[in-house]
N, C-alpha and C positions, 0 to 999 in steps of 0.2 A: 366358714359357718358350719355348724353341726347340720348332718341330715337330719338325725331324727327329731324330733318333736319331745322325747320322754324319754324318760334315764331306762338303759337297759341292764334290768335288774340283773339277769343273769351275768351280762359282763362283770355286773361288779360283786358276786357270788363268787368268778373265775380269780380275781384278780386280790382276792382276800387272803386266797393263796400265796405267795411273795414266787413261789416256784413253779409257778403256772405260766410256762414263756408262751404258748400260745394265746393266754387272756392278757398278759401285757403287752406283746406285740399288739393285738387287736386293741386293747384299751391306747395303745400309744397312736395306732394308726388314725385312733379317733378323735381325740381331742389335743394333740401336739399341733397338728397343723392352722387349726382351729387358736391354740393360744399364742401363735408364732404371730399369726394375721393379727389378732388381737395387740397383741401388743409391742408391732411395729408401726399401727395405724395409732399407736394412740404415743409415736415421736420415739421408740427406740432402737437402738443401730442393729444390726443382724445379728453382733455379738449378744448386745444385750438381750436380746430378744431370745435367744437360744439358752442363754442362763435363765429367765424365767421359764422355761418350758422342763428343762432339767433339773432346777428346783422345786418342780411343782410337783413330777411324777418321783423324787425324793419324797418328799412330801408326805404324796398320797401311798405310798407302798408305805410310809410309815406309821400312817393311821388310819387308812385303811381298813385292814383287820379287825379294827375293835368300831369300826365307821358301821352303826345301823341305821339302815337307809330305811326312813318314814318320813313319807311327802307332806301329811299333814303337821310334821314337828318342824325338817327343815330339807325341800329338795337338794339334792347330791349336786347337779348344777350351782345352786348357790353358795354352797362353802366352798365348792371347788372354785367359781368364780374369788371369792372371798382369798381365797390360797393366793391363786394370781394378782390378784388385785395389790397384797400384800408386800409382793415381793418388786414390783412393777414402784410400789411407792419406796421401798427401802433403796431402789435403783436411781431413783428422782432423787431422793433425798443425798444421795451419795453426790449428785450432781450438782445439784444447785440449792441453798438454805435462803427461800422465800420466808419473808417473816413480815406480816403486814401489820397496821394497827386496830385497834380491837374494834374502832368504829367500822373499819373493813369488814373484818368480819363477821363482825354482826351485818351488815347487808347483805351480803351474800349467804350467808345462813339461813336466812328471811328466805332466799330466793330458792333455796333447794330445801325447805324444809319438809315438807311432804314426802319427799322420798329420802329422807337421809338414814343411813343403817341404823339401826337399834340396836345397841349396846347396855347391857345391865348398868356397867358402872358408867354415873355421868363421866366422872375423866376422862374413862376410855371412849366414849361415846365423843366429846369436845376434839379430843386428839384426834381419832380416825376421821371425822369430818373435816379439820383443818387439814390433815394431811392428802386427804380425797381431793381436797377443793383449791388446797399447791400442785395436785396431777391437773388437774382440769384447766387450773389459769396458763399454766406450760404449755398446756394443747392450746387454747387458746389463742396464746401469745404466738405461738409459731403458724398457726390458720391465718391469723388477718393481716391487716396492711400496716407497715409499720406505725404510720400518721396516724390509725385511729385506736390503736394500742397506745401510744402516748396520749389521746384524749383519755382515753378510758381509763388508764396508772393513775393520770393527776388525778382525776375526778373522781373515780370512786376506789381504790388503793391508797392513793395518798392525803386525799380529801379535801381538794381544792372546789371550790364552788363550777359552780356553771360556768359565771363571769369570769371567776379568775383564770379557770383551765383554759376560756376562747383567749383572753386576754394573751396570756403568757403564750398563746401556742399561734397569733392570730387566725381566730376562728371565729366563729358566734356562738350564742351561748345557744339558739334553737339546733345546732348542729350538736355541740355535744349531748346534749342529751339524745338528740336520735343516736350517737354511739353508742352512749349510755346502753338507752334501752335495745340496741339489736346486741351488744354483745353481751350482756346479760341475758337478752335470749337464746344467744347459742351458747353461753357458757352453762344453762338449764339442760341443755341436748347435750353435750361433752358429760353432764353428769350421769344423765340416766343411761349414755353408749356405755362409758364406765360401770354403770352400777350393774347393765342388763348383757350386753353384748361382749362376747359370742353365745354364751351359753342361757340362751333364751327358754324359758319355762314353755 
């Protein structure tokens, strides 16, 4: 987690410079550790987790520079989260090609739609939410118990009814829905750790 609370301006005054090893060291000792935790807790190996952190501060030493930082337009925590976020999903995607049907996705869009990124163009806006919300079902998947991951796939991934998901799996149909609805409540927590954490405003 970040200590401070607020983006410290002057660090990133230092660090605009590309030659300033004092302000990268200190900018690295600050937020490297911070996205290492990040985004080992959110399911990737030491390796992986170490290329996103040295893709990030690639990254930011490369726009940086022309980066002007105004809280009212868009705080330095959230692109920078945005940066990681970015690369964490290009990692997933390298891993595994989730691809649900549309009626999936529309529920679960339903579910995080208040918080979902704003993106000028709706495409890009459709795509980064889909691709946010194959990081989140991963995390998911690998958090619960295997037996209520397979309630939750048929019924609301693959769209098998109530009935038919107790039937095929013997279960009841008042069970799956209580899966239903607790793992769509922790897959709402999965999103906003994602959308908010480490780098909390």
């Amino acid at each position: 987690m970040l200590q401070a609370t607020t983006t410290d301006t002057n660090l990133l005054m230092k660090v605009k410079d590309w030659r300033s090893d004092e302000g990268w060291r200190e900018f690295h000792k600050r937020y490297a550790p911070a996205i290492m935790v990040h985004a080992r807790e959110r399911g990737l190996t030491h390796e992986e987790a170490e290329d996103v952190v040295q893709t990030t501060m690639v990254k930011v030493a490369t726009y940086i520079p022309s980066f002007e930082y105004d809280k009212t337009v868009c705080r330095f925590r959230t692109w920078l989260n945005q940066v990681v976020n970015q690369r964490m999903l290009a990692i997933w995607r390298e891993r595994t090609k989730l691809r649900l049907p549309e009626k999936a996705w529309m529920y679960l869009s339903e579910q995080i739609e208040e918080s979902a990124p704003t993106v000028e163009d709706p495409r890009e806006q459709t795509e980064m939410t889909q691709r946010l919300l194959e990081l989140c079902l991963n995390r998911l998947r690998a958090s619960v118990s295997p037996r209520h991951w397979q309630l939750f796939e048929a019924n609301v991934l693959l769209g098998l009814s109530g009935a038919e998901t107790a039937k095929k799996y013997g279960s009841t149909t008042a069970n799956v829905w209580v899966v239903r609805h607790r793992l769509t409540r922790r897959l709402r927590k999965e999103w906003v750790a994602l959308r908010e954490y480490p780098f909390e405003n």
